[in-house]
C-alpha positions in Angstrom: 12.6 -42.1 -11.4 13.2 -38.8 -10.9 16.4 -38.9 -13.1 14.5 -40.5 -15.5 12.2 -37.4 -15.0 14.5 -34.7 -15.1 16.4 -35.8 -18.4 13.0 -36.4 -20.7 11.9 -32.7 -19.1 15.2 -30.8 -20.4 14.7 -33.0 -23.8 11.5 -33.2 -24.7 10.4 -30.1 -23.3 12.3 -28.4 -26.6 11.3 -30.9 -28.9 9.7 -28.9 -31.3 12.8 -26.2 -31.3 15.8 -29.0 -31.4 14.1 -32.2 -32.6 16.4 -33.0 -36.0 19.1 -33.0 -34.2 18.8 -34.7 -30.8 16.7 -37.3 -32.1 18.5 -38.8 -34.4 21.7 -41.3 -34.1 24.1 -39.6 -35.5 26.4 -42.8 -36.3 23.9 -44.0 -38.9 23.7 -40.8 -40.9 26.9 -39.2 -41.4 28.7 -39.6 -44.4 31.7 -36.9 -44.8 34.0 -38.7 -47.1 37.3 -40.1 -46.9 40.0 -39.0 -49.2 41.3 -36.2 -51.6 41.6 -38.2 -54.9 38.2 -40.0 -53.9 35.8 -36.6 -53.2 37.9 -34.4 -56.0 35.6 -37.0 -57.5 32.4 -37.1 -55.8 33.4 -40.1 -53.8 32.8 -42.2 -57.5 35.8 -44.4 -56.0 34.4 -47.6 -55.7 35.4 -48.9 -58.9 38.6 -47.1 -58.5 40.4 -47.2 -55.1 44.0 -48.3 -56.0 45.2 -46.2 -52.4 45.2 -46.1 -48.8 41.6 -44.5 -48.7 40.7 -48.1 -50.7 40.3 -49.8 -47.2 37.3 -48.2 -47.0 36.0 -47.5 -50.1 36.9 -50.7 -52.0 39.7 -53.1 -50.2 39.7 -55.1 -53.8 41.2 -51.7 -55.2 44.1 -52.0 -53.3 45.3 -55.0 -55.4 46.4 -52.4 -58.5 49.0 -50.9 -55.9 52.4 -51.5 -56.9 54.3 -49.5 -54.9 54.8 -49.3 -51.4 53.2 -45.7 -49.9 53.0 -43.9 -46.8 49.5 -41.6 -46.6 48.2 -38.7 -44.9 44.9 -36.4 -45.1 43.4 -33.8 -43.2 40.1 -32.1 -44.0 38.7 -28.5 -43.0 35.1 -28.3 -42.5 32.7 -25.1 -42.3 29.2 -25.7 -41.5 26.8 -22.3 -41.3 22.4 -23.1 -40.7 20.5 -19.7 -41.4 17.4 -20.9 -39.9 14.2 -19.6 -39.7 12.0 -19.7 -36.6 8.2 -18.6 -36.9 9.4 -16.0 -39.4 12.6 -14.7 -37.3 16.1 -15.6 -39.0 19.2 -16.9 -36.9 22.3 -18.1 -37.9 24.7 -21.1 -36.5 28.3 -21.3 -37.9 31.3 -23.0 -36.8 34.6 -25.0 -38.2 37.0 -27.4 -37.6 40.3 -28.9 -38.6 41.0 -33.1 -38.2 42.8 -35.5 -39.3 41.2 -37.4 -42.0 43.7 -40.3 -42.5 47.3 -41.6 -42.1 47.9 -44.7 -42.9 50.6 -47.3 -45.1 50.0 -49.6 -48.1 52.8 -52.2 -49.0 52.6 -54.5 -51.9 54.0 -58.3 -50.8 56.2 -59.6 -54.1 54.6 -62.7 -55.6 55.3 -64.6 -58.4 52.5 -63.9 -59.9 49.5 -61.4 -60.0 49.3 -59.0 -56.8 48.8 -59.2 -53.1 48.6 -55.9 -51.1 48.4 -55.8 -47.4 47.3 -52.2 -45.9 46.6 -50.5 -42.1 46.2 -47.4 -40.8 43.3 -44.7 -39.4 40.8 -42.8 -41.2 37.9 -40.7 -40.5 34.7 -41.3 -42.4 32.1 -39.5 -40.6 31.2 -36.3 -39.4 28.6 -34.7 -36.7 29.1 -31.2 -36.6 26.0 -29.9 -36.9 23.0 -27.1 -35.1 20.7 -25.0 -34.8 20.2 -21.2 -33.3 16.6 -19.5 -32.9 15.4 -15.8 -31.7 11.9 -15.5 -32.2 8.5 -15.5 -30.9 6.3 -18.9 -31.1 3.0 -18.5 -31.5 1.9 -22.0 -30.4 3.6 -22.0 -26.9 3.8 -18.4 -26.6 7.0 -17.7 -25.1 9.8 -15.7 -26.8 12.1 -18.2 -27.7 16.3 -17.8 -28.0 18.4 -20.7 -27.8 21.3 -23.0 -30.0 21.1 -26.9 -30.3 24.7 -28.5 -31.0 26.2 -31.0 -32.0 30.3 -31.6 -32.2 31.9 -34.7 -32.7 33.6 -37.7 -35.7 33.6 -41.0 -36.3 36.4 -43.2 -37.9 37.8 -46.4 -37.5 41.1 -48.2 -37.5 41.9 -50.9 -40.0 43.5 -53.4 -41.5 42.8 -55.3 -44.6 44.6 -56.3 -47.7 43.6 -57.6 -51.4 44.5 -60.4 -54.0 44.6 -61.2 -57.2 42.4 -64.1 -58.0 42.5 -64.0 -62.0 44.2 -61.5 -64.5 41.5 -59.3 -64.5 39.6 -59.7 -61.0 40.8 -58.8 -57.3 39.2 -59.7 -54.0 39.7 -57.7 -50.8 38.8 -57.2 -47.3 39.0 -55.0 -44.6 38.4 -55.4 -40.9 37.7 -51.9 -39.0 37.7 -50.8 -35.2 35.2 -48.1 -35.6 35.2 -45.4 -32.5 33.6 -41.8 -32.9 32.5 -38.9 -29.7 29.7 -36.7 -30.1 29.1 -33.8 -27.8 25.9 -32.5 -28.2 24.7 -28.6 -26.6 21.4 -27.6 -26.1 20.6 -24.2 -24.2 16.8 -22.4 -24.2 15.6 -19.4 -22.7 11.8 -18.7 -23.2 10.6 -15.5 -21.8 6.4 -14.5 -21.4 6.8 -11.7 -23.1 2.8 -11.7 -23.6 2.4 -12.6 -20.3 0.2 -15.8 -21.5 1.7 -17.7 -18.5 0.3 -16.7 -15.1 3.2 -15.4 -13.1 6.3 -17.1 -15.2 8.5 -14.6 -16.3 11.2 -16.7 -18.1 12.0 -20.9 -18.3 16.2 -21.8 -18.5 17.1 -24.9 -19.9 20.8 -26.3 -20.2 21.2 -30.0 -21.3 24.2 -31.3 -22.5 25.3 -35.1 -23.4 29.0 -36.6 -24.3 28.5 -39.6 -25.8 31.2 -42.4 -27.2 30.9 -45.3 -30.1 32.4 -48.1 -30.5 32.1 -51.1 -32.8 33.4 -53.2 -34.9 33.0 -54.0 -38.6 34.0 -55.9 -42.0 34.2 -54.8 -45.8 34.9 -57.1 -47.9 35.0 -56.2 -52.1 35.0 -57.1 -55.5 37.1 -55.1 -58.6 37.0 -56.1 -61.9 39.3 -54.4 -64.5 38.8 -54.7 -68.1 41.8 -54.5 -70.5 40.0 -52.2 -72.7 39.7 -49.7 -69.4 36.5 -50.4 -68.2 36.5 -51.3 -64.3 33.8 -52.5 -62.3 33.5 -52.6 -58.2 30.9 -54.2 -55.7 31.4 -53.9 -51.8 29.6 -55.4 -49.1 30.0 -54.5 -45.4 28.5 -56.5 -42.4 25.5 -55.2 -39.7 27.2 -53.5 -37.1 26.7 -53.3 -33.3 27.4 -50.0 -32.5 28.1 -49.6 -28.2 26.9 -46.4 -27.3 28.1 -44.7 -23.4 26.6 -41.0 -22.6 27.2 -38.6 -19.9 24.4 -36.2 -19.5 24.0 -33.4 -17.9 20.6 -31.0 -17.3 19.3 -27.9 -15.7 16.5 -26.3 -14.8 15.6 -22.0 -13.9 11.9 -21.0 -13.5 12.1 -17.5 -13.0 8.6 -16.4 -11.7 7.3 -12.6 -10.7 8.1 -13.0 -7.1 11.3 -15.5 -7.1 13.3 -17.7 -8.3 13.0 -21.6 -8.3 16.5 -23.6 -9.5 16.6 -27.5 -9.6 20.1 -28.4 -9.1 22.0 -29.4 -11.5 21.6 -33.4 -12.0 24.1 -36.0 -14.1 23.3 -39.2 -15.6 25.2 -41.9 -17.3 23.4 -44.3 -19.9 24.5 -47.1 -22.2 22.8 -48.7 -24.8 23.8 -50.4 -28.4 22.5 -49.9 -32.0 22.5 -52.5 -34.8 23.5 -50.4 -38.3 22.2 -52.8 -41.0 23.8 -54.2 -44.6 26.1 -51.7 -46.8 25.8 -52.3 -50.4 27.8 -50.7 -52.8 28.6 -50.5 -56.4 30.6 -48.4 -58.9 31.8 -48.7 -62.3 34.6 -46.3 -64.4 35.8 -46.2 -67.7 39.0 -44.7 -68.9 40.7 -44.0 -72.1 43.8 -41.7 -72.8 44.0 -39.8 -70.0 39.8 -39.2 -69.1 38.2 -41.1 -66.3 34.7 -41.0 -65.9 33.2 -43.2 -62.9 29.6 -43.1 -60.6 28.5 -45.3 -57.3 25.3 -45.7 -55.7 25.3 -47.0 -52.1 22.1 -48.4 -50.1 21.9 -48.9 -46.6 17.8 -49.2 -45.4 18.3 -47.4 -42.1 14.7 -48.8 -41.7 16.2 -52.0 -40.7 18.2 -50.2 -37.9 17.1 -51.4 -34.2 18.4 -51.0 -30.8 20.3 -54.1 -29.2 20.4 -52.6 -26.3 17.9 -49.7 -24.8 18.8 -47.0 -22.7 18.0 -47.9 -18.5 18.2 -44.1 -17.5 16.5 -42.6 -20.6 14.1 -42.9 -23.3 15.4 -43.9 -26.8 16.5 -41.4 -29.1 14.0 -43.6 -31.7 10.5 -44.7 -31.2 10.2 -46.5 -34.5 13.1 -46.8 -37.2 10.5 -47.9 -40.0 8.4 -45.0 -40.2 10.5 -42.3 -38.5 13.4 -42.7 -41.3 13.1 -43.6 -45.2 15.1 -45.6 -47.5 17.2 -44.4 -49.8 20.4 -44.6 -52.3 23.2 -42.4 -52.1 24.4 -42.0 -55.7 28.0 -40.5 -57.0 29.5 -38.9 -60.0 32.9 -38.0 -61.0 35.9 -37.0 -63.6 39.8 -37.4 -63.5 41.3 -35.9 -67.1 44.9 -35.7 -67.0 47.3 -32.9 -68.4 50.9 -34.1 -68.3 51.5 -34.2 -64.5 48.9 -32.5 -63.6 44.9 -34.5 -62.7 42.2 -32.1 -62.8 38.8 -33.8 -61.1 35.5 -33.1 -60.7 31.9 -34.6 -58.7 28.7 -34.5 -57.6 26.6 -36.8 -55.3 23.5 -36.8 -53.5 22.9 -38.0 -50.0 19.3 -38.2 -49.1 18.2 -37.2 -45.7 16.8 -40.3 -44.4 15.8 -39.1 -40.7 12.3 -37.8 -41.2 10.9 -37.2 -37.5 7.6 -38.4 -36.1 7.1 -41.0 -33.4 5.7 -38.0 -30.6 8.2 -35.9 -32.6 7.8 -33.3 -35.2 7.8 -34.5 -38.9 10.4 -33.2 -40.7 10.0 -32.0 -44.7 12.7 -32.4 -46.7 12.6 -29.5 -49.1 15.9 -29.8 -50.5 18.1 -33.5 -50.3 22.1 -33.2 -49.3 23.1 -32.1 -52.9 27.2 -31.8 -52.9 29.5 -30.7 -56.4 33.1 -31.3 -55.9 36.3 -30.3 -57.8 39.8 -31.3 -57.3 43.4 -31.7 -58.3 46.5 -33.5 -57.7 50.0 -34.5 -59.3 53.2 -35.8 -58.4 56.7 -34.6 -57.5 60.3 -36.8 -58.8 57.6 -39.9 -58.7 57.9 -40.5 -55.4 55.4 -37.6 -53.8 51.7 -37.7 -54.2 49.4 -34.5 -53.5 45.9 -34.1 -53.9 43.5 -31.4 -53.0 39.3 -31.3 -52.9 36.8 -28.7 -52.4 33.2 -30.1 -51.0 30.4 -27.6 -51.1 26.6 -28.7 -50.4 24.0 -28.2 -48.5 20.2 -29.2 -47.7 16.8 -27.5 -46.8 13.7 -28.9 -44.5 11.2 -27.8 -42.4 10.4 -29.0 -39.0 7.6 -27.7 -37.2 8.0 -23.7 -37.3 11.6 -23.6 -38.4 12.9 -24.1 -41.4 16.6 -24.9 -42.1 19.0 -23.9 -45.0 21.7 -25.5 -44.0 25.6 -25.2 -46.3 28.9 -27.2 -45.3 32.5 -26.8 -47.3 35.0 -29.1 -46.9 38.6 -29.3 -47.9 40.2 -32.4 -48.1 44.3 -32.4 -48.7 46.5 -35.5 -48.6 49.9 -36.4 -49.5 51.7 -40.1 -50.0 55.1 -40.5 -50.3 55.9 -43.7 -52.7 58.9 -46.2 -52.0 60.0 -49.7 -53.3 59.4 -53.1 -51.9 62.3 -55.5 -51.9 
């Protein structure tokens, strides 16, 4: 009991400071995007996917490959909050380089129509993310200066492949291996600056936790292509069971007028699952010369998210998925115009913020959804080496207790593929 203790005390004593981000699972809410071609064009790829990237935007896709190709991506992302805390502003920026995807595609010769088998790694998700205030509360009346972190990605390995089942109509499916770490920082110092607190001269709070996921999951699609250049895509992927282990670590400094009193530093280890609900998505495109224009929604009721597993050593992240997030489609945008070699693209998409607090936690308004614009560009060298570039800028605004965040990602997405012949 006294572990249990210890951890909801260097959690929940901050709640109202660090709530948005240590409250919510970060697996079910982190779209980041997969592919240069695909975000160069809002992620609008579900009726398009004829690469690598298709294996997890629309398997079916990958039935329009007809050469063989080996593919690589890596993305840059920059993530800056300017928060503002009872008034105060504070800033929290930081970066990072991954990889995004390497993988192959090879086309199997038939006699007729296509088959195209495909396997590799990709990175889909991303949970960089936090949170730094200096200012005074009013309501609890310390003096408050602390960050809330959290640093991590999720991706999956898979395998899938895609037929031809009619002249104009492709099935595909992909089965993924899903496995993602999150490290997530949370430090506090609250000093009586009012002295509104007896003898208490300053409260230290440190909790960190290192957590893993692991699951694994199905896509399977639909593309239809019309002759005349119109293209239509459905996907649907299967609940999964996401495994979740965490490390945790806390501790605790009262500082008080005449000493000092420290509680040692304690560590805990937890596992639990979570069950991620149905994935619907659909996309259409239409092209003619050399102008692509193509837009996706995607609907996934995170309401429908449970635990299939609780935590034994803490309390759920969670109270109640039905009221403490809402429904919501993800919707996508984008154009591909063509200049002789040369594919100039642009996107936009919205991603709603569905985590929406309550549940003993502070509600969160969202002032501003996840509103992203991207452009793009790629081309091709002796017709054998593929490049593409994209440029992801967004960002997203709400208010949670006495802070409000403004909150602006960039990412850069570049891959290259490298095209060969099948015997």
């Amino acid at each position: 009991m006294i572990s249990i203790f210890r951890c909801m005390v260097a959690v929940c004593s901050s709640v109202c400071l660090f709530a948005a981000v240590d409250a919510q699972e970060v697996v079910l809410d982190n779209f980041s995007g997969m592919g240069a071609r695909a975000m160069g064009m809002g992620g609008a790829y579900t009726a398009l996917s004829d690469d690598f990237s298709g294996l997890f935007w629309n398997p079916a896709g990958l039935a329009r490959v007809r050469r063989g190709e080996v593919y690589t991506a890596f993305s840059y992302e920059r993530f800056r909050n300017e928060a503002v805390f009872f008034g105060a502003p504070a800033e929290n920026r930081f970066s990072s380089t991954r990889l995004n995807a390497i993988g192959m595609t090879v086309p199997y010769p038939v006699y007729r129509g296509s088959l195209v088998f495909a396997g590799g790694y990709g990175r889909t998700g991303s949970f960089n993310g936090g949170v730094r205030i200096d200012g005074y509360d009013p309501v609890a009346q310390f003096e408050k200066t602390g960050i809330s972190e959290d640093s991590g990605a999720l991706g999956a390995y898979v395998a899938g492949g895609a037929v031809d089942v009619s002249p104009g109509v492709s099935l595909g499916m992909a089965i993924q291996r899903w496995q993602g770490r999150n490290q997530f920082r949370q430090e506090l110092t609250r000093l009586d600056t009012e002295q509104a607190h007896g003898d208490t001269v300053r409260l230290y709070e440190r909790f960190t936790s290192r957590d893993r996921f692991s699951a694994w999951g199905i896509r399977g699609g639909l593309l239809y292509v019309n002759p005349a250049g119109f293209r239509f895509g459905i996907t649907v992927s299967a609940p999964m069971n996401f495994h979740v282990r965490s490390q945790m670590e806390d501790e605790y400094e009262d500082v008080f007028e005449d000493g000092v009193e420290n509680y040692p530093v304690e560590q805990i280890e937890d596992a639990y699952a979570l069950k991620s609900p149905f994935e619907f998505a659909m996309g259409a495109a239409w092209s003619v010369g050399g102008l692509t224009l193509s837009g996706d929604v995607q609907y996934r009721d995170l309401q429908q998210a449970t635990y299939g597993q609780l935590p034994v050593a803490t309390v759920p992240h969670v109270e109640n998925f039905r009221t403490q997030y809402r429904s919501a489609l993800r919707s996508h945008l984008g154009a591909e115009f063509w200049v002789q070699n040369l594919a100039l693209r642009v996107g936009y998409y919205r991603d709603p913020i569905r985590y929406v607090g309550g549940g003993g936690l502070a509600d969160i308004q969202v002032v501003q959804d996840r509103d992203v614009w991207t452009v793009g560009a790629g081309g091709s060298l002796e017709k054998a080496i593929l490049f593409d570039v994209a440029a992801v800028v967004g960002g997203y605004r709400q208010i949670e207790g006495g802070r409000e965040d403004h909150v602006r990602t960039v990412r850069v997405f570049a891959s290259m593929g490298y095209l060969f012949n099948v015997p």
